[in-house]
C-alpha positions as CSV (number, residue, x, y, z in Angstrom):
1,X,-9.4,157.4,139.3
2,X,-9.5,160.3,137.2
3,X,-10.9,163.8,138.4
4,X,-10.3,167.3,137.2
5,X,-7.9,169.7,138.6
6,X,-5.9,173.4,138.4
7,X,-3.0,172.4,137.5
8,X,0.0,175.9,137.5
9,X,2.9,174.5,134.5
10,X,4.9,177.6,135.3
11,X,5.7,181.0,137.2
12,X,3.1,183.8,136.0
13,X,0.4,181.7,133.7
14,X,-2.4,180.7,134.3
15,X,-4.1,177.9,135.8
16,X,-4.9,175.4,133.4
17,X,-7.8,172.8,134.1
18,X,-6.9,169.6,132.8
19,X,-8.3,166.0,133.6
20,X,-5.6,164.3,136.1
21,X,-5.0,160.5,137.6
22,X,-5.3,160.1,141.5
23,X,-3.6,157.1,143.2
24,X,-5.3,155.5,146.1
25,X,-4.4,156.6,149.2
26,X,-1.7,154.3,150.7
27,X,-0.9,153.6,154.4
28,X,-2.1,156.7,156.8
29,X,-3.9,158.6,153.6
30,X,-7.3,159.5,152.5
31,X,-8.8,160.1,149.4
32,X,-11.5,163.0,149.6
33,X,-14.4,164.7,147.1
34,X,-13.5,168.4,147.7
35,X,-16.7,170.3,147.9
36,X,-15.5,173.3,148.4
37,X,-12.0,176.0,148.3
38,X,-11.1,179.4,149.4
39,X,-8.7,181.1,147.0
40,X,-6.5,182.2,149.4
41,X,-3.6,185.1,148.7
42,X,-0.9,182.4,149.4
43,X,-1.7,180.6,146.1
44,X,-1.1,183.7,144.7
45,X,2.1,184.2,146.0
46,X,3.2,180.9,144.3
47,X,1.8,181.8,140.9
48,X,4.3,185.0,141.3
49,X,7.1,183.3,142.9
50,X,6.7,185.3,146.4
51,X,6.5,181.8,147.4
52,X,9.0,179.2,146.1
53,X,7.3,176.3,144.3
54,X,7.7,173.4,142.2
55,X,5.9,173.1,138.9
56,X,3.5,171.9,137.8
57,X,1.8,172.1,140.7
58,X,-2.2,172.1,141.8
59,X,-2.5,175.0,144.8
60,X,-5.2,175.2,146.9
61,X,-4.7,174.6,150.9
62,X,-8.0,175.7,152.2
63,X,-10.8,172.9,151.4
64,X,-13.4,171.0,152.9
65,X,-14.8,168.1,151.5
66,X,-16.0,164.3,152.2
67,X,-14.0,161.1,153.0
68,X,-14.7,158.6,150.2
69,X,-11.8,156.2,151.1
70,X,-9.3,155.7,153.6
71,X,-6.0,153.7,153.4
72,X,-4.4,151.2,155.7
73,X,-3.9,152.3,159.4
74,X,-6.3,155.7,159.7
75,X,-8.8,154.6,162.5
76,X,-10.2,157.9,163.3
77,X,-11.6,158.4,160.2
78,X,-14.4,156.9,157.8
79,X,-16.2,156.9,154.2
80,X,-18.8,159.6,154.4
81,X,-17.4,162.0,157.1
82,X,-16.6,165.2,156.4
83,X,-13.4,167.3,156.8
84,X,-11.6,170.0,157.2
85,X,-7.9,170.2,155.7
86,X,-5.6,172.1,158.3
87,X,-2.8,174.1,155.7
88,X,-0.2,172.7,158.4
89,X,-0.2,169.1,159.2
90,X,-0.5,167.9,163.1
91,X,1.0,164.6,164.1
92,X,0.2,165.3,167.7
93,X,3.6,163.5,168.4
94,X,6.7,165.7,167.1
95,X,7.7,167.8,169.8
96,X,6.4,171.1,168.1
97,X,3.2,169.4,168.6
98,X,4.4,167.9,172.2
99,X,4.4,171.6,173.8
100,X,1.5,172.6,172.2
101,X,2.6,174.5,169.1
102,X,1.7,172.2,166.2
103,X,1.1,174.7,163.9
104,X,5.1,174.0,163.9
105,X,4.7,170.3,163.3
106,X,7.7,168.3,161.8
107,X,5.2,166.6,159.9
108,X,3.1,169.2,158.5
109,X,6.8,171.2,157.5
110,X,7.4,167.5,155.6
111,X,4.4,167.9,153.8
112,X,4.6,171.5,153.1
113,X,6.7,170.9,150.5
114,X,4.1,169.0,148.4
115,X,5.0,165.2,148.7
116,X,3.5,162.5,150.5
117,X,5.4,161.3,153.2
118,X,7.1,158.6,151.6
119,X,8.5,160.8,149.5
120,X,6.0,160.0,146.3
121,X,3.4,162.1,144.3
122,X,-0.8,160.7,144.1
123,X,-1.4,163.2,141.6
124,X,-0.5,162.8,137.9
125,X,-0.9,164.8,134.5
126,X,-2.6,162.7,131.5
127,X,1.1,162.4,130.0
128,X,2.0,160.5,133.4
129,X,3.8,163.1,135.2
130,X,4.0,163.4,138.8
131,X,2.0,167.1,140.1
132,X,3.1,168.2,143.4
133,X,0.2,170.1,145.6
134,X,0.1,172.9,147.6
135,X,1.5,171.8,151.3
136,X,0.1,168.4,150.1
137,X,-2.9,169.1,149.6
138,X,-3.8,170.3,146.1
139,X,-7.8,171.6,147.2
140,X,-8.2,173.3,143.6
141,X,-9.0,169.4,142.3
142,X,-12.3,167.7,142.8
143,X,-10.6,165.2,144.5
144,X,-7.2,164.8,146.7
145,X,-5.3,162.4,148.7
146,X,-4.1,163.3,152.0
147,X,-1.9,162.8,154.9
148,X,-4.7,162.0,157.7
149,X,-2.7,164.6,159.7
150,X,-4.1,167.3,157.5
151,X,-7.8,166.2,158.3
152,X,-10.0,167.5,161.0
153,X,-13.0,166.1,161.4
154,X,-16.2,167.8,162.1
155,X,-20.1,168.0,161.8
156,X,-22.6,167.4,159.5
157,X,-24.6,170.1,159.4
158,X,-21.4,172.7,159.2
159,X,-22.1,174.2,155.6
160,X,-18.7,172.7,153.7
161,X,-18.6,175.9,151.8
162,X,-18.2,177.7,154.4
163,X,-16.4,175.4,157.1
164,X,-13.4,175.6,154.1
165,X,-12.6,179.1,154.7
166,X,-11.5,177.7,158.6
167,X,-8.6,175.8,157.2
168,X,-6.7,178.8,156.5
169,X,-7.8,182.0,156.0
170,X,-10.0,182.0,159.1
171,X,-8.1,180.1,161.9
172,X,-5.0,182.3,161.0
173,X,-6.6,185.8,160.8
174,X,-8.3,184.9,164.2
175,X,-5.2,183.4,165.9
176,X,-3.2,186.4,164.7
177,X,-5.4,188.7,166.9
178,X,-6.0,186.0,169.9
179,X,-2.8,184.3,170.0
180,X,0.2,185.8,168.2
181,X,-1.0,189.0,169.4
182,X,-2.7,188.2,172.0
183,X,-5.6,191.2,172.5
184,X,-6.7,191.6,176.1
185,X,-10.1,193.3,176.9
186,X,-9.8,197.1,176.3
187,X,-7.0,196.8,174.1
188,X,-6.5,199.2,170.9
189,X,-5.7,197.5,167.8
190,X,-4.8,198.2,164.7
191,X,-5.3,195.4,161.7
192,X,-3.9,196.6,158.2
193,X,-4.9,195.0,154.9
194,X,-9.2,193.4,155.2
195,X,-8.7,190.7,152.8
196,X,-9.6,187.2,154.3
197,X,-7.0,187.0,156.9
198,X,-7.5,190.3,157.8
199,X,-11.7,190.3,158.1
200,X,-10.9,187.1,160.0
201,X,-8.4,189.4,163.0
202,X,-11.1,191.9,162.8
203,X,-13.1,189.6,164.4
204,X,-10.6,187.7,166.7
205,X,-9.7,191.2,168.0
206,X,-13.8,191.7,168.6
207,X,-14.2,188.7,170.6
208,X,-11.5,189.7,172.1
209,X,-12.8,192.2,174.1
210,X,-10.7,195.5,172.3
211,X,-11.9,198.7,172.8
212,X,-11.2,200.1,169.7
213,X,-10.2,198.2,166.0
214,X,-8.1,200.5,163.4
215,X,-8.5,198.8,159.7
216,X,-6.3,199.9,157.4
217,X,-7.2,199.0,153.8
218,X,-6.8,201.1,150.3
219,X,-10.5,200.3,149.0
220,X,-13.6,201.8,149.9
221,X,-15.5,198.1,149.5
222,X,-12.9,196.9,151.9
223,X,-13.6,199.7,154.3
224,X,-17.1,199.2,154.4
225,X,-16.9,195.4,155.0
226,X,-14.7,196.2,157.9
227,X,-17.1,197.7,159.9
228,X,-19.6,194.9,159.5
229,X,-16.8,193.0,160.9
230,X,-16.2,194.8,164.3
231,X,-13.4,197.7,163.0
232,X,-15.0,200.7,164.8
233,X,-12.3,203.2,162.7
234,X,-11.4,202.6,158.7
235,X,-8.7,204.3,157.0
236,X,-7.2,204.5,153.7
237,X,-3.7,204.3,154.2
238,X,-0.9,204.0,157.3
239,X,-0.4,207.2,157.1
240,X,-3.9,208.7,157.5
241,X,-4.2,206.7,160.5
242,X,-1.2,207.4,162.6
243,X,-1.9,211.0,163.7
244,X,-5.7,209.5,164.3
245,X,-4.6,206.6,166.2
246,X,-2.3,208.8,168.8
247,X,-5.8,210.9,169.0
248,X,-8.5,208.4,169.8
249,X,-5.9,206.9,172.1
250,X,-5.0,209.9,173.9
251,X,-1.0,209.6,172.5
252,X,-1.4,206.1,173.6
253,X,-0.9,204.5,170.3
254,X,-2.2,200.7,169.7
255,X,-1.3,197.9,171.9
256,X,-1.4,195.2,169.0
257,X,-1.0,195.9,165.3
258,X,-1.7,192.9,162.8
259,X,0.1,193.0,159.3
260,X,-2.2,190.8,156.7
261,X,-1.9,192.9,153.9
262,X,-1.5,191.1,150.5
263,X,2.0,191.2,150.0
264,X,4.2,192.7,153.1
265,X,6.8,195.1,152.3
266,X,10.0,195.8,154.7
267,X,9.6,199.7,154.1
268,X,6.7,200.3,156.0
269,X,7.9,198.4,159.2
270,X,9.2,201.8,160.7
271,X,5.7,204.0,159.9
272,X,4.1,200.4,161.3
273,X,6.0,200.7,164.8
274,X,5.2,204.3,164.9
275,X,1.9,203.8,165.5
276,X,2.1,201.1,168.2
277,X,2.7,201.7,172.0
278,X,5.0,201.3,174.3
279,X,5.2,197.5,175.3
280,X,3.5,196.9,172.0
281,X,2.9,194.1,169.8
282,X,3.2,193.8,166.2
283,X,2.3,190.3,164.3
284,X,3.8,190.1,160.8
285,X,0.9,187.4,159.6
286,X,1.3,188.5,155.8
287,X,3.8,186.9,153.8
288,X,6.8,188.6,152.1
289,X,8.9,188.0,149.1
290,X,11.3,185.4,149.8
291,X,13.6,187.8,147.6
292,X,13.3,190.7,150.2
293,X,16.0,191.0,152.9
294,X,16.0,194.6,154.1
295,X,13.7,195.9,156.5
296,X,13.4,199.7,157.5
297,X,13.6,200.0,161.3
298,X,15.0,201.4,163.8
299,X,15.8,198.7,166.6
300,X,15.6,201.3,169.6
301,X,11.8,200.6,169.2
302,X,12.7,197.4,171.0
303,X,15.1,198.5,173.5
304,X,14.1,201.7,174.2
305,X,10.4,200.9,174.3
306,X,10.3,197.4,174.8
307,X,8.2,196.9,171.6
308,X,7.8,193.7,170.1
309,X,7.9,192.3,166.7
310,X,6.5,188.8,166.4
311,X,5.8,186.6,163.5
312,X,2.8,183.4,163.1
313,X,1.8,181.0,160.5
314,X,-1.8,179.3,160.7
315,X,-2.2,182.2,163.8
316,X,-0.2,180.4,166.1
317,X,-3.2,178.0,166.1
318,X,-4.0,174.4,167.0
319,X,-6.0,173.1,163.9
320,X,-7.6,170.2,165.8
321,X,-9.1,172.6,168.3
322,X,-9.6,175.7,167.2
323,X,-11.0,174.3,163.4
324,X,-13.9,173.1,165.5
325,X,-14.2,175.9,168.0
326,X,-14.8,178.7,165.2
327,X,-17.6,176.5,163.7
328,X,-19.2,176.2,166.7
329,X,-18.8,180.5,166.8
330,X,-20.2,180.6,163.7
331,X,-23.3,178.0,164.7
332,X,-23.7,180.6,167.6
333,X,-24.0,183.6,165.3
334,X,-20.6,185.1,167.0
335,X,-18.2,184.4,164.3
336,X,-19.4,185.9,160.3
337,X,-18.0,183.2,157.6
338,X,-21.0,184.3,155.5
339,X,-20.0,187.8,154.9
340,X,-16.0,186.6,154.3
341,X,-17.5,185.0,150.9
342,X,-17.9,187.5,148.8
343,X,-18.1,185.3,145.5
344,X,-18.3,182.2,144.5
345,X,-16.8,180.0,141.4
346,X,-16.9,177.5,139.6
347,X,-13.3,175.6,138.5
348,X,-13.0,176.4,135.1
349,X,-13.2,180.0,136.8
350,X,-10.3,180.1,138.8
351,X,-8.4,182.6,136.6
352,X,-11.5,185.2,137.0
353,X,-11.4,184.5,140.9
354,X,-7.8,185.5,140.9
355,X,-8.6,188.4,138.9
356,X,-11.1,190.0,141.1
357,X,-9.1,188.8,144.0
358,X,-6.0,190.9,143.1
359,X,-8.9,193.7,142.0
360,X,-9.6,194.1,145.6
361,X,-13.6,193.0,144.7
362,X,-13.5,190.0,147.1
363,X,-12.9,189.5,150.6
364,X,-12.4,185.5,150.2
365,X,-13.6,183.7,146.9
366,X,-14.9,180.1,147.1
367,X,-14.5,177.5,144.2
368,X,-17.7,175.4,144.5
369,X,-17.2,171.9,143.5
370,X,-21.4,171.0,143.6
């Protein structure tokens, strides 16, 4: 079939929309109509080459669409129900998976690097060459075939442009905060950079049960949206909020600190620690250039202090159960999606999304494919 797509040619251009072929799905595939995407920071990062890619390539990991065909051997899926793509595959067999940490799957680090598991390509340019997509998934297309590992189903009545922003953005900006970090009731945290990822640990942190939630974000707009999320302090920059962390802690500092700025950068690791307590835990969520190897920091933060460093991806999260669980929070009116989507877009607008995204004027922009 044909469909259209953003398809990236080549470190720093644009994304070009162009008219692509899609292959069937084959043997444990399934071939969905993407209703919706969330431009996520991480596509970015492969326009840029913070991320290693291959090109071409069609990004976009954080979709939600319908099953319109399945392949040979997927029995847990159907035609006509709709999904959720996880950004990390789960087998459910590996032994990542096994013990419970298949946000680590063999699979879903397979599939990461933009094949099918056989080893083969579904998408292809009108000159027939074989596109790559993002961690096999390729959600800036109308439609995509699949590993059925990426797939979690859920219901109906879940708005799709909404339920998309839970396939990334959402599951790890809440896991950072509940898992990787994990808050306890009356904790102090501190969450710096309110982008998608970020609004998302606000909120983790929230349910939580912490006492008081430090966001740390350049932009006024930022700031404000903050609150709404559950931060009960905003500040420009790290260094405004050290000295007023100590204070509002009584010299305590912050039990958890969450990095999810856009990019990370190794410099700011030392001012970072300052600000967290003894027996504290710092989550690096935010990715850094692959190209960066030196970090500033003294190490007798550990040993002296015992605090930690810890890294996540996807939040430390389990996609098949905590996909569903935040869209029954957000059924309940205790988790905000509506407020993460600041703008929406058509395809042909991609480029303008990525624009005001790196502008600071969204918090998470949705391509709408209806």
């Amino acid at each position: 079939m044909e469909t259209q797509a953003a398809v990236l040619w080549g470190q720093n251009q644009d994304w070009q929309i162009e008219t692509i072929t899609l292959d069937p799905p084959k043997a444990g595939e399934v071939l969905v109509r993407i209703v919706a995407s969330g431009m996520c920071h991480s596509d970015e990062h492969v326009r840029t080459g913070d991320l290693p890619g291959l090109f071409p390539i069609i990004a976009g990991h954080e979709g939600a669409g319908i099953v319109e065909e399945v392949g040979s051997g997927v029995e847990d899926l159907k035609a006509g129900d709709h999904v959720v793509f996880g950004f990390v595959a789960a087998c459910g067999k590996c032994p990542s998976c096994a013990r419970g940490h298949s946000n680590l799957c063999d699979v879903g680090g397979m599939l990461l690097m933009g094949a099918q598991s056989d080893g083969t390509y579904r998408h292809h340019a009108a000159d027939g060459t074989d596109i790559p997509t993002m961690v096999c998934l390729g959600t800036f297309a109308k439609h995509t075939v699949v590993n059925q590992a990426s797939c979690v189903k859920i219901l109906d009545h879940y708005p799709l442009e909404k339920a998309c922003l839970v396939g990334c953005g959402v599951t790890t900006g809440w896991g950072s905060a509940v898992y990787a970090a994990d808050v306890r009731p009356g904790d102090d945290v501190v969450v710096i950079g309110v982008g998608g990822i970020g609004a998302a640990a606000i909120q983790g942190a929230r349910l939580a049960g912490a006492e008081h939630i430090f966001a740390i974000d350049p932009l006024p707009f930022k700031r404000e949206m903050a609150v709404k999320f559950g931060a009960t302090h905003t500040y420009a920059s790290i260094e405004e909020a050290t000295a007023l962390v100590n204070e509002v802690t009584w010299g305590k500092n912050a039990d958890k600190v969450i990095c999810t700025m856009g990019v990370g950068d190794g410099s700011l690791m030392e001012s970072i620690m300052t600000m967290t307590a003894k027996r504290g835990r710092v989550v690096v969520t935010n990715i850094h250039s692959v190209n960066e190897t030196e970090v500033s920091l003294s190490l007798t933060w550990l040993t002296l202090m015992e605090k930690q460093i810890v890294g996540t991806i996807f939040g430390s999260g389990n996609m098949r159960y905590d996909i569903p669980h935040l869209m029954k929070l957000y059924d309940l009116g205790q988790l905000d999606l509506d407020n993460m989507v600041t703008n929406n877009y058509k395809l042909e607008e991609i480029n303008q999304g990525y624009a005001d995204m790196l502008a600071g004027k969204n918090i998470r922009g949705v391509l709408r494919y209806e």
